[in-house]
C-alpha positions as CSV (number, residue, x, y, z in Angstrom):
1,X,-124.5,61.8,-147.1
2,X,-124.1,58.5,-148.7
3,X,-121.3,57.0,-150.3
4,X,-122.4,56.0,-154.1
5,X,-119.0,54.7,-154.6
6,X,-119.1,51.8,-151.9
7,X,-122.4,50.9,-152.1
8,X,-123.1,50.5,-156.3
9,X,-119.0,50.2,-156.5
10,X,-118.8,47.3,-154.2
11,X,-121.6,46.4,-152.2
12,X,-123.9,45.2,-155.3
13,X,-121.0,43.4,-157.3
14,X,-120.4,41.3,-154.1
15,X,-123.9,40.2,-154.0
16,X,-123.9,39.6,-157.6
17,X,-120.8,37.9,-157.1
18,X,-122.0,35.7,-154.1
19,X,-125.3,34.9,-155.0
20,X,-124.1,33.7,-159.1
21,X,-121.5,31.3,-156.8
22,X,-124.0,30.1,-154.7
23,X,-127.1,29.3,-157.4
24,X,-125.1,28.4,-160.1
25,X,-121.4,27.3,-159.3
26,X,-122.2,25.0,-156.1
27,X,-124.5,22.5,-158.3
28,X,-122.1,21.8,-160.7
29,X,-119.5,21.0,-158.4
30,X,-120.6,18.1,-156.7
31,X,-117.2,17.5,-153.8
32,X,-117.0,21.3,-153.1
33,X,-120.9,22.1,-153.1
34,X,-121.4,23.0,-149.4
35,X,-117.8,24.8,-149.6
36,X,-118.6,26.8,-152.5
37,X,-122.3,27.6,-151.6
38,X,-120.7,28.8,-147.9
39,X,-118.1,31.1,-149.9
40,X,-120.5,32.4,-152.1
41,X,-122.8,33.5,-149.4
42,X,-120.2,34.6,-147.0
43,X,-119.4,36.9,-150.0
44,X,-122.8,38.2,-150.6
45,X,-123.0,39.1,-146.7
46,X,-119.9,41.2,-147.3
47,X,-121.9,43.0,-149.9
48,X,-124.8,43.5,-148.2
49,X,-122.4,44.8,-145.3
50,X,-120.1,47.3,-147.7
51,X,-123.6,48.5,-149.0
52,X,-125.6,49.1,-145.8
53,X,-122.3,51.1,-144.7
54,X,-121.9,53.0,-148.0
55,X,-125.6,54.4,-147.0
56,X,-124.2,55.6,-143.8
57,X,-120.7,56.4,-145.3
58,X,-119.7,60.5,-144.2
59,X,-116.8,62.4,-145.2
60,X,-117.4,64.6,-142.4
61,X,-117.8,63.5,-138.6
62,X,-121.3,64.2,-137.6
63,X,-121.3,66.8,-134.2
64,X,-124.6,66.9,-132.8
């Protein structure tokens, strides 16, 4: 049972969020680039993170 909640709720934003500050923000900034464009994708890694483990996400334990 996947967790909608984390995975469209944050995991996509984040990306969004990371890859818009790494493609778009970092060129304009031209002291802070490499700082920026490692921020940005630290952040989309978080989101690709939060959404893999919304997909495995279980309100119940799992007893096999």
């Amino acid at each position: 049972m996947a967790s909608k909640e984390i995975s469209i709720g944050v995991g996509i934003p984040m990306i969004v969020v990371g890859a818009l500050m790494a493609w778009l923000w970092s060129p304009l900034e031209v002291e802070m680039q490499s700082t920026i464009e490692f921020v940005g994708s630290l952040i989309g890694i978080l989101g690709v993170v939060f959404f893999i483990s919304g997909l495995f996400y279980a309100k119940e334990p799992v007893m096999h």
